[in-house]
N, C-alpha and C positions, 0 to 999 in steps of 0.2 A: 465646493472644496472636496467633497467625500467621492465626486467625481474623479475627481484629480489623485486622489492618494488610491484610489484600484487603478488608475493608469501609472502610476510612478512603482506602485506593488508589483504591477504584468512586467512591467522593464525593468525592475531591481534596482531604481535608481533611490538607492539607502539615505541620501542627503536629501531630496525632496522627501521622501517617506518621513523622514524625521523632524523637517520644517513644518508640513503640512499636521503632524498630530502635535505639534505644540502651538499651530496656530487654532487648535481645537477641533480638527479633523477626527468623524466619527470611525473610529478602530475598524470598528466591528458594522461599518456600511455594508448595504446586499447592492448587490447590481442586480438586475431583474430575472436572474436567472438564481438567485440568491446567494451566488459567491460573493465571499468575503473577500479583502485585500488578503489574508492571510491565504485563501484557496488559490488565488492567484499568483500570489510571489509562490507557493511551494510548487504550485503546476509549471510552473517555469523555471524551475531550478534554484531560485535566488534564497539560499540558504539564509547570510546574511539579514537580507529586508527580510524573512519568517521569525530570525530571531529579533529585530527592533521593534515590528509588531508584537508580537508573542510577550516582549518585556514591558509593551505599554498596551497591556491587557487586551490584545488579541484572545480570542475564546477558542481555545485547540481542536476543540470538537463541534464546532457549528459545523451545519450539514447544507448542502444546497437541495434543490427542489426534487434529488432525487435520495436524498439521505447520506450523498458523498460528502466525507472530513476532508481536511486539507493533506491527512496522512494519506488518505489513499489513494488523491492525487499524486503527488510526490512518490507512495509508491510503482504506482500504475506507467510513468514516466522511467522510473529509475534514478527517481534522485535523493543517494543514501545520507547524501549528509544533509541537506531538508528533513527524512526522515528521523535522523539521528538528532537536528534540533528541536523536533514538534516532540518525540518521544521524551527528550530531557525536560518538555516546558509539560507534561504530563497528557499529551494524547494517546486517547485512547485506543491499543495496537487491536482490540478485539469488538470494536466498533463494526457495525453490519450496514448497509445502503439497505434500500427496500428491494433488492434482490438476492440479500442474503450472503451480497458479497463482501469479502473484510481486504484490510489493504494487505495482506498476506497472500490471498487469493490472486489480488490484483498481478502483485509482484510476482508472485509463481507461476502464473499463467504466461509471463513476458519476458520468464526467466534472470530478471534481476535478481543474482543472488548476494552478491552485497545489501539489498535491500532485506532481503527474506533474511540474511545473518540479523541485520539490526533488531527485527521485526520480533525473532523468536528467541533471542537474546531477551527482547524485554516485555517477556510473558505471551508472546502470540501463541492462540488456542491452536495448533498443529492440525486438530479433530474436526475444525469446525464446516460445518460445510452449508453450499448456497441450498438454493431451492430447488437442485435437481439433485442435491446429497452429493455434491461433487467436494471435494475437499482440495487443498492448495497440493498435495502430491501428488491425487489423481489429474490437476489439472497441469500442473507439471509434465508428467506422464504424456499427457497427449497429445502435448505440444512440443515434446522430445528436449524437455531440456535437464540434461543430463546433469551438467554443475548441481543445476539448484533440488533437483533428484537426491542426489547423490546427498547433498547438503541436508535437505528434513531427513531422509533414512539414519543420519547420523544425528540427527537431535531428536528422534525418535517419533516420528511419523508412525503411524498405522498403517504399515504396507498393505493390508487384508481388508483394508474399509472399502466400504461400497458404495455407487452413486446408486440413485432409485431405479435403475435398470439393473441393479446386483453386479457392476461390472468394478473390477476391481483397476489402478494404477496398470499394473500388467496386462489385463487384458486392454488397456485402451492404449497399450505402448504398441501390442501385439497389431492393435486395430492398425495403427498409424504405421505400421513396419518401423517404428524407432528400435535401433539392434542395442547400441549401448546399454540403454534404458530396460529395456528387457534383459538384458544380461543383470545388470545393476540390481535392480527388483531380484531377480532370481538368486543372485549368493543372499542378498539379504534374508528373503525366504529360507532359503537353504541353511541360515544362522541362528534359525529360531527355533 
């Protein structure tokens, strides 16, 4: 049965999800890689099944075998109203993988900025950074994504933070020839 509710979670299908936990189906089953139903309906978009799990004690913050939530699935994907459901059932937006990466990181690397709004709307640490000191604006940065750039500079990102090579947002816009980005960075600079 707990087989059955992570394949009705992957496909979003809300009415088997919701036969199968009242025929006593375990919430919070691992598949062997230790995703939950809940990691699976958010990795897949299905807003809905996160939220009928989540109301019948799905656990927001269970981690799979490498310390990924369900939030950083969903954000890593782009999917903001997943996000927007886990964040109201109280997951945690400043949660870290064992690389140090958070689902803001995720989202900003991939330029979801719908995501990134919901994310630091509801308290994401701006500052926080992986294991090479890289931070969700530096990773922004050098990946040229301008929106979501543009988007922490104005929630007040640390334009001047450094990853452990001392290299700043602009220098790794510089690196990648992103022109926007470096213009972006620059008035901001320039407003300080």
């Amino acid at each position: 049965m707990d087989d059955r509710l992570l394949s009705a979670a992957t496909t979003g299908n809300v009415d088997e999800v919701k036969e199968l936990l009242q025929s006593g189906a375990d919430v919070n089953t691992r598949d062997a890689f230790g995703w939950t139903p809940l990691m699976w309906a958010a990795s897949m978009g299905h807003a809905e099944t996160a939220e009928v799990l989540l109301k019948n004690g799905a656990t927001p913050d269970a981690v799979d075998q490498y310390g990924a939530t369900a939030l950083m699935k969903a954000s890593r994907r782009g999917f903001h109203q997943v996000a927007r459901v886990l964040l109201d059932n109280n997951a945690d937006p400043n949660a870290e993988d064992e690389f140090g990466w958070t689902a803001l990181m995720r989202a900003s690397r991939r330029g979801y900025s719908e995501v990134v709004t919901e994310l630091a709307e509801s308290g994401a640490n701006l500052e926080e950074a992986d294991q090479y000191g890289a931070t969700a604006l530096i990773m922004a940065a050098a990946e040229g994504h301008i929106n979501v750039v543009k988007l922490l500079i104005e929630k007040g990102a640390n334009i001047m933070a450094r990853d452990r090579n001392s290299w700043t947002a602009r220098m790794w816009a510089e690196s990648m020839r992103h022109e926007e980005v470096i213009k972006a960075l620059k008035e901001a600079e320039n407003k300080q």
